[in-house]
C-alpha positions as a printed Julia matrix, in Angstrom:
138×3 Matrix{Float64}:
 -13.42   27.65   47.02
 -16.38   25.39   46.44
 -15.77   21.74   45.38
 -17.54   22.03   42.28
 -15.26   24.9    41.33
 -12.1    22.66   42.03
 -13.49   19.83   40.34
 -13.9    22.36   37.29
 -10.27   24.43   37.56
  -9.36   28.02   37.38
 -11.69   30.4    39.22
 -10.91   32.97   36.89
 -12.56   31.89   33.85
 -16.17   30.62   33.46
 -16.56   26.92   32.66
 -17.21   26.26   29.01
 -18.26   22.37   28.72
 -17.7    22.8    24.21
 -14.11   24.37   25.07
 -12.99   21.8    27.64
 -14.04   18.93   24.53
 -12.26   20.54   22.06
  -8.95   21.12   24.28
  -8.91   17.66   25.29
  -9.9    15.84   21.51
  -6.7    15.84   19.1
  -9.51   15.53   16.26
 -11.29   18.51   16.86
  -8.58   20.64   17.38
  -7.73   19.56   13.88
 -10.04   21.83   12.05
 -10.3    20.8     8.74
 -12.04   21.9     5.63
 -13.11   20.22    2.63
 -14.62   21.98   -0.67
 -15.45   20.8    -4.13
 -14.3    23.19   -6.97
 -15.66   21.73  -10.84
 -11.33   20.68  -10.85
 -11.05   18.58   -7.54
 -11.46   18.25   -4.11
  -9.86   20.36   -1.64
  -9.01   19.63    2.42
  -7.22   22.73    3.82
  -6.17   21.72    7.96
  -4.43   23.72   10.42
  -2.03   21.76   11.34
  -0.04   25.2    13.98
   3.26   24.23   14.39
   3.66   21.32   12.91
   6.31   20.4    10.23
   5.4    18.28    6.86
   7.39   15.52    8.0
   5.58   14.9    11.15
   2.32   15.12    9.01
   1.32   11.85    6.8
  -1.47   12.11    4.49
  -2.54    8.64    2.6
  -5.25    7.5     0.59
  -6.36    3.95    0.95
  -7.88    1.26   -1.95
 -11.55    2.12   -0.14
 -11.21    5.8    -1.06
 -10.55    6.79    2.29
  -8.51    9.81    2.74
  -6.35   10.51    5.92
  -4.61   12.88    7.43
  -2.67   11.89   10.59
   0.24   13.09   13.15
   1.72   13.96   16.76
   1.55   17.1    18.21
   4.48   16.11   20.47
   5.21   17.48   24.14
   7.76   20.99   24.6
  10.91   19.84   26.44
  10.25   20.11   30.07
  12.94   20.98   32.47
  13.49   20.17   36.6
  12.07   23.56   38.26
   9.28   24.27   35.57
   6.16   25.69   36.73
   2.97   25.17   34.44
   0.42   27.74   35.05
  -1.83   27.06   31.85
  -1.79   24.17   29.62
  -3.71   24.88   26.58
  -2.81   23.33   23.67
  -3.76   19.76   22.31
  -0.39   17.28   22.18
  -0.75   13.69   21.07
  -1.89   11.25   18.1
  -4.48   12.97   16.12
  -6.0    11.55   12.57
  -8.58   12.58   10.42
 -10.48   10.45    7.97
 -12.87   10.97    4.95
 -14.81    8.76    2.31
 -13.96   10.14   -1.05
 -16.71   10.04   -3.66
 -16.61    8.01   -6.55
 -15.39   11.18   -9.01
 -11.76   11.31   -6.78
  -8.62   10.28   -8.75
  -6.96    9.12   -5.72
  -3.52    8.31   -7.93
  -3.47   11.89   -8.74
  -3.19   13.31   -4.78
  -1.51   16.72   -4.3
  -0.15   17.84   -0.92
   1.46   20.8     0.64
   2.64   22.71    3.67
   3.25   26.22    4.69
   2.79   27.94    7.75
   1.25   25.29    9.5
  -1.55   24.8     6.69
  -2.05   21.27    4.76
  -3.45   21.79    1.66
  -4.49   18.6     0.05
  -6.18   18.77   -3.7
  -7.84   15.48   -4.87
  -8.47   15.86   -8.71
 -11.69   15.14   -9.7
 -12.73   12.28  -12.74
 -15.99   11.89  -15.13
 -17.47    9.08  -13.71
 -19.83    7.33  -16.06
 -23.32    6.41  -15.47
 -24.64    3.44  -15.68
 -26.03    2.55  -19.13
 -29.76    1.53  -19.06
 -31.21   -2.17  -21.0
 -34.2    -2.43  -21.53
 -35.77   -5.24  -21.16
 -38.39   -6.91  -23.05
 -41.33   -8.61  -21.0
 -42.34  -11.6   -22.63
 -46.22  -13.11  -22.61
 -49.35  -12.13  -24.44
């Protein structure tokens, strides 16, 4: 076996640089969609095997929305042999700047199956009125 190859891992599978990122970033493996209906905004995450009390979701003064957690370790026991380890464990968080239309005291969250579904109701937000201004002088 060549040294690059052990510096890389299995021989078995071709090395995949975007793969190896995503396995070893908690936010990317936190796939996380966000659409705006004419009602609200909508984040839909996979959150696999994850429970809603081991997910927080928050909204700060700064319209910043956030979803964070811990994807914590399986129980390990003496005489366990890992052959493959896959899946992301850790801290993970996701953040994003709401626009100006979110009614952030209005926030809507569920869980089911290891989906968050977070709806963000949306407000009228007025526009500025315009003065005009009179320019004095001959």
């Amino acid at each position: 076996m060549s040294l690059i190859s052990n510096m890389l891992g299995d021989n078995n599978e071709p090395f995949d640089p975007f793969l190896s990122l995503v396995n070893k970033c908690p936010v990317l493996n936190t796939p996380t969609d966000w659409k705006e209906t004419p009602e609200a905004h909508v984040f839909t995450a996979d959150l696999p095997g994850l429970k809603k009390d081991e997910v927080k979701v928050e909204v700060d003064e700064g319209r910043v929305f956030q979803i964070s957690g811990e994807r914590k370790a399986d129980g390990e026991s003496d005489g366990d042999t890992w052959h493959r380890v896959e899946r992301c464990r850790g801290r993970f968080m996701r953040r994003f700047k709401l626009p100006e239309n979110a009614k952030t005291d209005e926030v809507k969250a569920s869980m089911e199956n290891g989906v968050l579904v977070v709806k963000i109701p949306k407000q009228e937000v007025k526009k500025p009125e315009k003065k005009v201004i009179e320019i004095q002088g001959n």
